[in-house]
C-alpha positions in Angstrom: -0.7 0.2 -1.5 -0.1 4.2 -2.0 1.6 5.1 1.4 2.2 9.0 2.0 5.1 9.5 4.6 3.6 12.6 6.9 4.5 14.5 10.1 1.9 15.8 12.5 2.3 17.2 15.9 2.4 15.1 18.8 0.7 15.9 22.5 3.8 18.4 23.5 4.3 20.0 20.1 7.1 17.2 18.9 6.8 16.2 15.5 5.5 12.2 15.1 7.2 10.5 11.9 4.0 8.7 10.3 2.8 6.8 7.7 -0.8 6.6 6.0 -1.4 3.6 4.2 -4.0 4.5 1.3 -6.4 2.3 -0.7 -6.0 2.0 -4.4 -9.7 2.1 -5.0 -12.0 3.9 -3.1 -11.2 5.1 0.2 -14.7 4.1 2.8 -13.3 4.5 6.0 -9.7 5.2 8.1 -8.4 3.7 10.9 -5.6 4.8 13.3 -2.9 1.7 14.2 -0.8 1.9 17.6 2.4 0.0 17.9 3.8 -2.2 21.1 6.4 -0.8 23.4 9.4 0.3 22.2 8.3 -0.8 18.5 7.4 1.6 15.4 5.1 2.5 12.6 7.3 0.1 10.5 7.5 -3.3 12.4 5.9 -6.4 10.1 3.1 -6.5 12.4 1.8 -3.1 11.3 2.3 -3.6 7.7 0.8 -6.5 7.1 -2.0 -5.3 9.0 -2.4 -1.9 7.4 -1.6 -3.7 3.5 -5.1 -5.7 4.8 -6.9 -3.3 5.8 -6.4 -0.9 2.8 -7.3 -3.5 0.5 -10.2 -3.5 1.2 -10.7 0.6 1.2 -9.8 1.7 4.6 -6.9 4.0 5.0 -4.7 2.9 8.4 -2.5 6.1 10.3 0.4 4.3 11.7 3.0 6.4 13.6 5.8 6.2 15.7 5.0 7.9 19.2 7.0 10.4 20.8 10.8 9.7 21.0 10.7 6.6 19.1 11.8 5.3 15.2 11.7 9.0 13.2 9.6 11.2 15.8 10.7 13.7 17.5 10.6 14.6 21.4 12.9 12.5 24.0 11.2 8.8 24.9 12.4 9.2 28.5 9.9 11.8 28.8 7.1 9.8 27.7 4.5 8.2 29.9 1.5 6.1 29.3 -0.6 8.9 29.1 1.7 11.2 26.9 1.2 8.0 24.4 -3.0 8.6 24.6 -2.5 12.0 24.2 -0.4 11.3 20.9 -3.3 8.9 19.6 -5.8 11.9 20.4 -3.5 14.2 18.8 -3.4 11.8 15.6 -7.5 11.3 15.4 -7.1 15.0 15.3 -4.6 15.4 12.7 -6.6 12.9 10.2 -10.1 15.4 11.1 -8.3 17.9 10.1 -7.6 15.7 6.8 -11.7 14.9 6.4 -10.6 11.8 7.6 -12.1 10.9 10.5 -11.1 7.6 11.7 -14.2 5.0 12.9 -11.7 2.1 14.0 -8.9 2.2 16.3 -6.0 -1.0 16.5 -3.2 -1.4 19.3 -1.0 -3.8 19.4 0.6 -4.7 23.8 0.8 -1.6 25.1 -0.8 0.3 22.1 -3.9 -1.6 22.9 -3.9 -0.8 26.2 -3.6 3.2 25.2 -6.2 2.8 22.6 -8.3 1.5 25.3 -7.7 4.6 26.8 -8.2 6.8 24.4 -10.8 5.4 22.4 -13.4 6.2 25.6 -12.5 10.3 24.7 -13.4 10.1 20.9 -16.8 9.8 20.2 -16.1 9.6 16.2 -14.7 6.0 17.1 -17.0 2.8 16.3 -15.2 -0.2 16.7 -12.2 -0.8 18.8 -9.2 -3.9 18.2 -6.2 -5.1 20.5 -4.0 -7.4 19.9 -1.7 -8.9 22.9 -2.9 -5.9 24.9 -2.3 -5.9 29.1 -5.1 -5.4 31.2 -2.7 -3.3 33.2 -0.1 -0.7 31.8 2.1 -1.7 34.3 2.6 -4.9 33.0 5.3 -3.6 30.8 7.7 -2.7 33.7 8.7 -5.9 34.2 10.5 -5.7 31.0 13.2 -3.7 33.3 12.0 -5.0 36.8 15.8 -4.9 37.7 16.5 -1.0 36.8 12.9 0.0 38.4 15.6 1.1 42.0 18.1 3.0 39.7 15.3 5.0 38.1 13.0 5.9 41.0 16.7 6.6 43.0 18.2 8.4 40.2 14.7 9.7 38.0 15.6 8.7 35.2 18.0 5.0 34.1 19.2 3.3 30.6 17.6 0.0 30.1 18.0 -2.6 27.0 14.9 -3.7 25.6 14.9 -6.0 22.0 18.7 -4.9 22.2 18.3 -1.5 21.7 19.1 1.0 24.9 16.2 3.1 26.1 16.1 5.5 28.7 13.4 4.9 31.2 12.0 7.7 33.1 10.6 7.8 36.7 7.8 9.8 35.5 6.8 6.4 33.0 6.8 4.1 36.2 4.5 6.5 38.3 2.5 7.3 35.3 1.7 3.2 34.2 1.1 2.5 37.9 -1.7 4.8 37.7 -2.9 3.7 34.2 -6.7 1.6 35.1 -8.1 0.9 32.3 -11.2 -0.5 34.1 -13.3 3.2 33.7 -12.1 3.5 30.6 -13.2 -0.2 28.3 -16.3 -0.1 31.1 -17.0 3.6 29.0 -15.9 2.1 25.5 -19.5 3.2 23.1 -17.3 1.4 20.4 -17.7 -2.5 20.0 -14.7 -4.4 21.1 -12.6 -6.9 19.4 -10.1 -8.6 21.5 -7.2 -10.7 19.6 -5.0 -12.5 21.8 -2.5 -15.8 21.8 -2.7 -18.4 24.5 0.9 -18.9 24.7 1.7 -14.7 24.5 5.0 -15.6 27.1 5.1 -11.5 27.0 1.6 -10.8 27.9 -0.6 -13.6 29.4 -3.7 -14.3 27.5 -5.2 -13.5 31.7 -4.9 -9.7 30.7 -7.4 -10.7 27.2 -9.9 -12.0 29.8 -9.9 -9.1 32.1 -10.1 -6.8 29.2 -13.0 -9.0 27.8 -14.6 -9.1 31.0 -14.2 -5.3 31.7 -16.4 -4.4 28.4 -19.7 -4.2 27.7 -21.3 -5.3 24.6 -20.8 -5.5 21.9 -17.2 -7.2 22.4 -15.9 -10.5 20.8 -13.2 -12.3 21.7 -10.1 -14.4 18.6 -7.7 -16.8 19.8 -4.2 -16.2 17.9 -3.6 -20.0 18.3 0.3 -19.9 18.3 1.0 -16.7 17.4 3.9 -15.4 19.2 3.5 -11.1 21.1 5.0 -9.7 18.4 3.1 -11.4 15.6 6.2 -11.9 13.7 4.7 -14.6 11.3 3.0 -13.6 8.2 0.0 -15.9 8.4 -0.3 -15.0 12.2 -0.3 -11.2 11.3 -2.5 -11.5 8.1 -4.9 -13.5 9.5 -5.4 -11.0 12.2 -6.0 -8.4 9.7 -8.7 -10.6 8.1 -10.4 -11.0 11.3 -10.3 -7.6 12.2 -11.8 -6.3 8.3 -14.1 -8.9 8.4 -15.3 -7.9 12.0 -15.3 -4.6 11.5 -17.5 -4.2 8.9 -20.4 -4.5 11.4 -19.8 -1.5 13.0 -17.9 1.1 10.7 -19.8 2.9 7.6 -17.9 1.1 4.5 -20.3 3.2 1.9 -19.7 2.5 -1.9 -18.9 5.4 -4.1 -21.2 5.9 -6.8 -20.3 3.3 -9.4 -18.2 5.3 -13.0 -19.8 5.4 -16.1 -20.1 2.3 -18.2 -19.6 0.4 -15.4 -23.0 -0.7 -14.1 -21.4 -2.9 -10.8 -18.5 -0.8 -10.2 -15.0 -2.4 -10.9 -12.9 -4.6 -9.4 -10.0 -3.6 -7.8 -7.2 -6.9 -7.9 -4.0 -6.0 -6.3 -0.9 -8.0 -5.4 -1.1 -9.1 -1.4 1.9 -11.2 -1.5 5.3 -10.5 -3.8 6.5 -14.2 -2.9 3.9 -16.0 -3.6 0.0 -15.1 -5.4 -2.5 -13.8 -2.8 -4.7 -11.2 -4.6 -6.7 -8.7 -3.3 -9.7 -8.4 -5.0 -12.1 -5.1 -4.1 -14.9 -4.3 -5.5 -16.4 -0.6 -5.4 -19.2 -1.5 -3.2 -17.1 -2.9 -1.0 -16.9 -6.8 -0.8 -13.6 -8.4 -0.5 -11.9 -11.7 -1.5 -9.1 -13.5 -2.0 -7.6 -15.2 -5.0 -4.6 -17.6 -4.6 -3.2 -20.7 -6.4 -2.8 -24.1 -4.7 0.3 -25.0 -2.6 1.2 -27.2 -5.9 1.8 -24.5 -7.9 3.8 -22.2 -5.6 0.5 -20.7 -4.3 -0.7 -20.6 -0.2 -4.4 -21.6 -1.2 -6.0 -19.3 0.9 -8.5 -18.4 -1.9 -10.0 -19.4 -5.0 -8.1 -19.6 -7.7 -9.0 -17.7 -11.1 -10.5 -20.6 -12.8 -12.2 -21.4 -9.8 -13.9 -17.6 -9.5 -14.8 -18.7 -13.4 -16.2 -21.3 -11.5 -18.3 -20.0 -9.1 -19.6 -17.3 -11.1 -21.1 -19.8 -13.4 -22.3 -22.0 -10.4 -23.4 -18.7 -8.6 -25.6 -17.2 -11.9 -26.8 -21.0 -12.5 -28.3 -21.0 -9.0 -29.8 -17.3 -9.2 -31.7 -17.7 -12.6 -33.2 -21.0 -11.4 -34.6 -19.2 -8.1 -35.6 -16.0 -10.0 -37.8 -18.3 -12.4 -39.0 -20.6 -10.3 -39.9 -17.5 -7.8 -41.5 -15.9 -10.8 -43.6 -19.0 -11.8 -44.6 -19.3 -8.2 -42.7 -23.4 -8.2 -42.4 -25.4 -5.3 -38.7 -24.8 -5.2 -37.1 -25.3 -1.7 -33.6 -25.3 -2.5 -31.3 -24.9 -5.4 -27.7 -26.2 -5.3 -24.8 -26.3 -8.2 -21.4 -28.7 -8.6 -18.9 -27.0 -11.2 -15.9 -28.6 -12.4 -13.4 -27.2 -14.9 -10.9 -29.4 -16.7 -8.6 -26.2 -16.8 -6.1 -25.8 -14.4 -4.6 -22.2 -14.6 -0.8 -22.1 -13.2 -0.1 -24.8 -16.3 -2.2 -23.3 -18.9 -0.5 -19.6 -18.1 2.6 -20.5 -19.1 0.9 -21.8 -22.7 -1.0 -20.6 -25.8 -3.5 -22.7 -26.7 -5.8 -21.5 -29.9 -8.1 -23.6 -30.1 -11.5 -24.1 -27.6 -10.5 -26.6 -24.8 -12.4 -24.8 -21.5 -15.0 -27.5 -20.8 -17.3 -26.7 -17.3 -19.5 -29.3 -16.3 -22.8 -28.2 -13.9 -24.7 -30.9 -11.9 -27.6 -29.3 -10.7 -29.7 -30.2 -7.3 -33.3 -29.2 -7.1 -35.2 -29.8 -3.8 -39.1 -29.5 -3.6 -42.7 -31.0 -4.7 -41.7 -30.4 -8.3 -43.0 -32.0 -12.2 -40.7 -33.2 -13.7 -42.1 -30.9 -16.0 -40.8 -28.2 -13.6 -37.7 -29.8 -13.5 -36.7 -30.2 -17.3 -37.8 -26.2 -17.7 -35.8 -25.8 -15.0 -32.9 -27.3 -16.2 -33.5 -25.5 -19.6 -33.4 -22.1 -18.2 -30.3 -22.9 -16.5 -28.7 -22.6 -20.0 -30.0 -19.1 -20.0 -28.2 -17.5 -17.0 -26.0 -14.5 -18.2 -22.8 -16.0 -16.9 -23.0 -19.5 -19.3 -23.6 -17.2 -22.1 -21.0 -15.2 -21.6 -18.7 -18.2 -21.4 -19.8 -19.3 -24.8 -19.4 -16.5 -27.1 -16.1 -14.8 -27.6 -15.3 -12.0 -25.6 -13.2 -8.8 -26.0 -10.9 -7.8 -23.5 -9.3 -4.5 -24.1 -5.9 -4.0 -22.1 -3.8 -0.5 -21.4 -0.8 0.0 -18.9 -1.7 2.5 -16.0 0.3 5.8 -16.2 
């Protein structure tokens, strides 16, 4: 994914170190990510999440708040609240941008300031947390034992992850004020809660309360055995699925126009995994899928494979012809269904050039309803006639350049 590394200024005038993560093909909505405590713009978490999300055309504004990773200011005059001011202060910057952003992420304490925040900015339509507390506070206990040196002294060094941090007294009174309850209670976004049941950082208690707290429309998404951090790639990208997939209900995802010789648009496939072969696959109006290859063959099967999209677009156009005639001819027709199999299997053929015609697809077709058999055999006649099963047998030219 493009990423453009960017500075914009914070709630005191510091300048916040960001990062915003673009879509190849058409950009149809942005979203603003907020990271845990102590974390950045650049923990796994946030990538993975942002590399989902802008596959599928919305661009994600993930930034490290004040006095932490590359931004400016000093952490250990930071608070809570300074933190909501910094996501105001981003929604701004990306306005400024002609960006507005409809959805707003947080990861722990990030979900807890997006809360926050997202009840000031109207512009905001749908609203994700992940591991969030119910109660700012929560996060003090990550330094319970230096809470008397810093309200003696104002102001202590703590370790958190193994890095030092200095804690201000202003933080402690600040989170200690921090109810959310006005705030989700005044949410007009709809609500997507994503917690794990064994969180040992932040008990899944603080995803009921949140849950309970907000009005509808709110949904709740176990994280099974995810841990806080959502260090695991499948835990982290199959947070990002949910939350694109939920999404889409709430935030405008409008389809450019599609280009010139190009009646449906085109198809945007891009690389989701280095290691293995999950594709992105994006189409200008805005669906999204997933191509992969089986665990066999060095794949994680969480998609089709390409001979299995060959597949399903014959099985699909199969299905659709027979309805649109049998609609047409005004036929008793209840319910169409198709069985594909290809005797292809494409991580062996790739590595070989084969000349001659060996692609065989066999079609067993279902048809439910009152009909002839008359109807039937026409039936299964113009099923020979659907676009796809033509295209499959006559040749085809495809024309291939390398992108500057």
């Amino acid at each position: 994914m493009p990423t453009e590394r960017i500075t914009f200024s914070g709630h005191d005038g510091s300048q916040l170190a960001a990062r915003l993560d673009l879509p190849e093909g058409p950009h149809l909505a942005t979203a603003i990510f907020a990271h845990c405590f102590t974390c950045g713009k650049d923990i796994p978490a946030a990538r993975r999440i942002a590399a989902r999300l802008s596959a599928i055309g919305i661009a994600v504004l993930r930034f490290d708040f004040t006095g932490l990773g590359h931004s400016g200011g000093e952490f250990s005059n930071t608070s809570f609240t300074s933190n909501v001011d910094d996501l105001i202060a981003a929604n701004r910057y990306l306005e400024s941008r002609a960006m507005t952003p409809s959805l707003i992420i947080g990861h722990s304490l990030g979900g807890a300031a997006v809360l926050k925040a997202a009840a000031a900015l109207d512009n905001i339509k749908a609203v994700a947390t992940l591991g969030a507390p119910f109660d700012p506070e929560h996060v003090t206990h990550n330094f319970a034992e230096a809470l008397p040196e810093i309200i003696s002294n104002g102001v202590a060094e703590v370790s958190l992850g193994g890095r030092p941090f200095r804690i201000g007294k202003g933080f402690i009174e600040d989170v200690a004020k921090g109810q959310l309850t006005p705030s989700i209670a005044a949410l007009k976004a709809a609500l997507l809660v994503l917690h794990a049941p064994r969180d040992e950082i932040v008990s899944i208690d603080n995803a009921s309360q949140i849950f309970l707290a907000a009005k509808h429309p709110k949904s709740f998404v176990t994280l099974d055995s995810a841990d806080h951090l959502i260090t695991r790639a499948e835990d982290a990208e199959y947070a990002a699925d949910v939350i694109a997939t939920w999404a889409r209900r709430y935030i405008a995802l409008a389809p450019p126009a599609p280009p010139p010789g190009a009646p449906e648009g085109v198809l945007r496939v891009s690389e989701a995994d280095k290691n293995g072969y999950l594709t992105d696959i994006t189409s200008s109006d805005g669906h999204h899928l997933l191509a992969d290859e089986p665990l066999a063959y060095g794949g994680t099967n969480k998609g089709l494979s390409p001979y299995g999209f060959l597949s399903a677009g014959l099985g699909a156009c199969t299905s659709m012809t027979i309805r649109m005639y049998a609609r047409r001819k005004g036929w008793p027709l209840d319910h169409v269904s198709v069985d594909v199999n290809h005797n292809k299997v494409h991580a062996q053929d790739a590595e070989t050039a084969v000349g001659e015609k060996i692609d065989t697809w066999r079609r067993r077709i279902s048809l439910a309803g009152k009909l002839t058999q008359d109807q039937r055999a026409r039936l299964l006649e113009i099923a020979d006639k659907c676009p796809v099963h033509r295209t499959l047998e006559r040749s085809s030219t495809v024309i291939t350049e390398l992108a500057e």
